[in-house]
N, C-alpha and C positions, 0 to 999 in steps of 0.2 A: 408203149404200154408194156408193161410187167407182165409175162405170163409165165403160170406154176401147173402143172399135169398134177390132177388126183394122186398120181403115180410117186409123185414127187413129196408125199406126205407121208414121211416117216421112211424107216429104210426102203432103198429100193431094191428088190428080188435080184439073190443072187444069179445070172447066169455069163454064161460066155457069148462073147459080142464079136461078130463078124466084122465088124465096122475096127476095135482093134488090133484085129489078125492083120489086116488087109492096110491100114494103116502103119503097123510096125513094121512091115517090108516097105513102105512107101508106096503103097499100090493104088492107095483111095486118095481121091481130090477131096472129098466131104466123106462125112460118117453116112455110114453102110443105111440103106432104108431098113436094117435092122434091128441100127438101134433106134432108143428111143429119146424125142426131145423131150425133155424135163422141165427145161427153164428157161425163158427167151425174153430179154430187152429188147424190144425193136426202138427206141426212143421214135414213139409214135404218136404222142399225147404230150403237152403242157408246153411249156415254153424253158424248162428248166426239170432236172434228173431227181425220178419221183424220188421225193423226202423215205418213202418208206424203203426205199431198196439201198439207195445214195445220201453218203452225207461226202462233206469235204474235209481236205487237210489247208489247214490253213495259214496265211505265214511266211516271213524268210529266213534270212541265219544260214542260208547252206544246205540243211536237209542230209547231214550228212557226207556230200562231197560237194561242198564247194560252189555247189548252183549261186546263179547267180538272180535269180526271179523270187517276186514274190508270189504264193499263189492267194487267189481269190475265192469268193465265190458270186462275185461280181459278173450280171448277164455280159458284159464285155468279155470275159472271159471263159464264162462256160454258158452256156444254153443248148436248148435242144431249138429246129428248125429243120424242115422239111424231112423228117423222118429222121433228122442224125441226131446226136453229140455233135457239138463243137466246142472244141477246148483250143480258144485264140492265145496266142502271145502275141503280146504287145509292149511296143517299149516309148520313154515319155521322155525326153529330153528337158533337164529342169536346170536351177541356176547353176551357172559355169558350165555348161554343155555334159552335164553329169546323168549319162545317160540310166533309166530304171526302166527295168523288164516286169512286167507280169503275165502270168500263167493260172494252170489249173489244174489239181489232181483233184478226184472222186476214188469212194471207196466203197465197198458193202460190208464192212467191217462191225463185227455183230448183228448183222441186219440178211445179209445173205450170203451164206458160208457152203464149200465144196471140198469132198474129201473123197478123191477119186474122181475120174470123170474124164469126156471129151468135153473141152471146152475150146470155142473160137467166137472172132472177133472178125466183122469185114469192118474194114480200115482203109482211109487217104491220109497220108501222110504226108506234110508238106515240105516244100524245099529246104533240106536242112542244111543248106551250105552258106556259112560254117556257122556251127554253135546251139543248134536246136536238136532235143534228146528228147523224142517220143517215145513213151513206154506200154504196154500190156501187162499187165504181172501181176503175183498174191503172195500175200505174207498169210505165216501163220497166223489162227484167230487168236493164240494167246500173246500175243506182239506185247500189250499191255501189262501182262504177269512178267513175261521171261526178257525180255526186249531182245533187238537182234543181235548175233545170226540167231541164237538161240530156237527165235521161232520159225525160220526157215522161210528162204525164197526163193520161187522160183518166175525166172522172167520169160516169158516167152515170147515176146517180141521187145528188142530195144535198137532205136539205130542213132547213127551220128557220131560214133565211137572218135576216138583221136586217131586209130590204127585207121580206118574209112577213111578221112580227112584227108591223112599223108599217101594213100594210096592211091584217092580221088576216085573210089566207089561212094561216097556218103550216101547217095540216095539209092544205094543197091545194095549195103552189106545189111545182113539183119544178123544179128545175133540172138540167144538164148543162153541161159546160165544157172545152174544151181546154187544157193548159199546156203550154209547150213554151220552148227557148233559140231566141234570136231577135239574131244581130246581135247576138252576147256579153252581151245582155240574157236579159229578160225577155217574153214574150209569152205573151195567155188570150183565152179567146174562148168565151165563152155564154151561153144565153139559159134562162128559163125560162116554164114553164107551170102557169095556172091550173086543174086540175082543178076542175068543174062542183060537187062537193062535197067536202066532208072526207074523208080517206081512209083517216085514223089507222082500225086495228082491223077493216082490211079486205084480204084479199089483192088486189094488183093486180104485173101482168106487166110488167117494164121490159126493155128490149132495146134493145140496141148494135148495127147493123149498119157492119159494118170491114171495106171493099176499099181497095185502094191509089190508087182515087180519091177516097172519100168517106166521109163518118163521119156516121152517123147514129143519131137516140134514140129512145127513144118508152115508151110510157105505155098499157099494154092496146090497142097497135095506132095509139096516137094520138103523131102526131110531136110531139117538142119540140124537136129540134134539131140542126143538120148543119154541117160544115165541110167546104171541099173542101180535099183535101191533095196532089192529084193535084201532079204536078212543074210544071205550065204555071200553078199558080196560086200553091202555094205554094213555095216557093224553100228555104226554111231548117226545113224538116219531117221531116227525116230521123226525127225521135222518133216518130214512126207509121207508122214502115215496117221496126219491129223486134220483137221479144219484148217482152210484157205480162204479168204477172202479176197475179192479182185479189186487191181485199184489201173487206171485208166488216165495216162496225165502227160504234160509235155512242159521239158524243163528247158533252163534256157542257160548254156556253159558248163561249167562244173569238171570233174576229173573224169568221167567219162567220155569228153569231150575234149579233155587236155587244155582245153580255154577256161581262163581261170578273172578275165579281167576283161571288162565292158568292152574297152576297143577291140578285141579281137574278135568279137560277135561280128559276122559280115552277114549273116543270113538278113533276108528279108521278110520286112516284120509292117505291119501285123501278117501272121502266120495260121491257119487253119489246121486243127489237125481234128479230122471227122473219124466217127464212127456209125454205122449203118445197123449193127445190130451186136448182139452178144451173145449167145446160146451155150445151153451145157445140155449133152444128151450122156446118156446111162449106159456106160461101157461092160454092164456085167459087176458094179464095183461100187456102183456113186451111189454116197450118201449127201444128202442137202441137208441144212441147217439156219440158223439165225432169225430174227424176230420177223423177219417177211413171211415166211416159211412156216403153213400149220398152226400159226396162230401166235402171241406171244411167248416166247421160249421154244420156240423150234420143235423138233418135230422127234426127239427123243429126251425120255427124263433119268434123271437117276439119282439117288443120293451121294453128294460130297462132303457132307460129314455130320456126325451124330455127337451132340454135345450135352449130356446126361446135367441132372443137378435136383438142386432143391429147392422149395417153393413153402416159405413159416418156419415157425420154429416149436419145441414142446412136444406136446403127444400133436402137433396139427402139422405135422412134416408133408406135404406134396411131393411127388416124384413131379418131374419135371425133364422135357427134352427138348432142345430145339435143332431141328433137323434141318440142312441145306437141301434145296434142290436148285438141282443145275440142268442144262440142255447138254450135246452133243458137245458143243462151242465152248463150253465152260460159262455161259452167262446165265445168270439166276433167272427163276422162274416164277413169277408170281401168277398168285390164283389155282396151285397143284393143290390135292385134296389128297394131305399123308394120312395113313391108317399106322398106326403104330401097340405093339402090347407091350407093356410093362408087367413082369414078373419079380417074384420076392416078397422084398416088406410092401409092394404096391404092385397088386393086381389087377390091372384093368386094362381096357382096348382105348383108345381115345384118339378121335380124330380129329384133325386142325389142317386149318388152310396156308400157305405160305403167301407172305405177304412180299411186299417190292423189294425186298432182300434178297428176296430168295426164300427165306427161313420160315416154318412154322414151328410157331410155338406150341408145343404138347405137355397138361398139364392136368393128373390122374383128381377124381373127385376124395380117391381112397385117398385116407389120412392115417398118417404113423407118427408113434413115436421116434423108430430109428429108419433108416434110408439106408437099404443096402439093395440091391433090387440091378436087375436086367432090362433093359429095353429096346426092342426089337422093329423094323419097319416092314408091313408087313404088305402095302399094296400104296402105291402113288398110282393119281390119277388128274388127268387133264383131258377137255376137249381135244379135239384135234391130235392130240399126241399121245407119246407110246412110252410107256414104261418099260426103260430096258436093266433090267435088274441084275444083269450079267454084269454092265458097268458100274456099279455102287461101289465105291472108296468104302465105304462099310455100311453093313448093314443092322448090326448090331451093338449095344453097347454095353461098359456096366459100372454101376456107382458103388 
């Protein structure tokens, strides 16, 4: 089951968090009983990862590097079962021994979004020797608009590496990694760690701590890895100082893995890889977002743009405007109730709803001859959510 803290609706209160003091030196195994949990998947209900929080990627082609699975969303492949996630690979031997993998990734992508935060994951991992690549991670939520690196990734758990393989840690190196746009390029940045023994078929705690100075990993309390993204170090990091969505999935070869071709898959398959729960607690910093969250459109609103005009012709000229509203996330928001004034050749206040666009249409009773006129936003308003007027792309317009 899905669970969201009142706390969790709309910004959460800025303060400072014991849990990542004590974390950034490596000191805590779990977040401090000072902070607070926000947001918890225990996958404890349905047979299958509730529609409202999770959707799927679906599909083959590669994914980017080379995998070689396709994923589903086939209960063979993902279902929930005795309180977990399992996300199986499976492989199908078909004419001329041509063998075909399937898999699964999930997302909260638009639906449950994190921008800052303690976030972790208990996880079994399964025997990945050789060719299975379990992941933890989030893309930026604007993946969609900017695509990647652009919107920025960060991984915080991934194992099975080619570098693991040849060294014969697979089922003990974890790594974590930054990606991010750099100078119209490309830029990454991580490191991994040797767990003491195997880990395959064992629960172990991974966690993400995320302020707007610093990004941190770790492994049942044991760091693997930091980046500082604070503005005096890194310059070109806007990609970590926005909305995240998490995605949860297990590939099968690919360039991570340095196996690029069916035969060199030797792991044993079908393959398990569970998850037990998922939590984000509020490091002093974390903001939530996405259509789970506060109702539809998330749990802050703001104008993303104002688009003035005219409505007839003659002396019967209407002023006219149609205003965006967006969440946190950048996904539109239907059902906000914009208040808008129009001044000049059309004086009036008028107020309209925004419809599945996003957009409300605002459109003055006053009538002119000529349309020269200002128009202004003066108060949006939603259930459950909060008008943050500090973010508006603009607030005002003029024809």
């Amino acid at each position: 089951m899905n669970r969201v803290s009142s706390a969790a609706i709309g910004q959460i209160a800025r303060r400072t968090s014991l849990a990542w003091l004590l974390g950034a030196a490596g000191l805590a195994s779990s977040p401090s009983i000072h902070a607070q949990l926000i947001w918890s998947e225990e996958f404890d209900t349905g047979s299958a990862p509730d529609a409202t929080v999770w959707s799927y990627d679906l599909g083959a082609g590669g994914w980017g590097n080379s995998e070689l699975q396709e994923y589903t969303s086939e209960p063979s492949n993902v279902r929930v079962e005795g309180g977990n996630l399992v996300i199986t690979a499976r492989e199908q031997v078909l004419r001329g021994k041509r063998r075909k993998f399937t898999s699964a990734r999930i997302k909260t992508e638009d639906k449950l979004t994190v921008q800052y935060g303690t976030i972790e994951a208990r996880i079994m991992v399964p025997d990945l020797a050789d060719g299975l690549w379990p992941a933890f991670w989030t893309l930026g939520n604007n993946l969609a608009e900017v695509g990647w690196p652009d919107c920025g990734e960060l991984d915080v758990m991934e194992m099975g590496s080619e570098a693991a393989i040849q060294a014969g840690v697979v089922n003990r190196r974890v790594s974590s990694t930054a990606h991010w746009e750099h100078g119209n390029g490309y830029a990454g940045y991580g490191l991994s760690y040797d767990y003491p023994s195997d880990i395959n078929g064992t629960w172990r705690t991974f966690r993400m701590e995320w302020t707007p100075d610093l990004i941190s990993t770790y492994i049942d309390g044991t760091w693997i890895w930091s980046i500082d993204i604070s503005s005096s170090s890194c310059t070109d990091c806007e990609e970590f100082h926005q909305p995240h969505f998490i995605i949860l999935n297990l590939a099968v070869g690919g360039s991570y893995t340095g196996l690029f071709r069916a035969s060199e898959i030797t792991a044993a398959l079908p393959a398990e890889y569970r998850v037990d729960w998922v939590r984000i607690y509020d490091n002093g910093h974390t903001l939530l977002g996405g259509s789970s969250i506060g109702g539809t459109g998330g749990a802050e609103l703001h104008v993303d743009s104002i688009v003035p005009g005219v409505q007839g012709g003659g002396p019967n000229k209407r002023a006219k405007a149609a205003v965006a509203i967006v969440d946190e996330t950048g996904i539109p928001v239907e059902g906000a109730t914009v208040t808008a004034t129009f001044s000049g050749t059309h004086n009036e206040t008028v107020i309209a709803t925004s419809g599945a666009d996003g957009v409300a249409q605002l459109v003055t009773s006053v009538k002119s001859r000529s349309a020269a006129f200002d128009v202004c936003v003066d108060d949006v308003q939603k259930a459950s959510a909060t008008y943050d007027s500090a973010a508006n792309v603009e607030t005002c317009d003029t024809y």
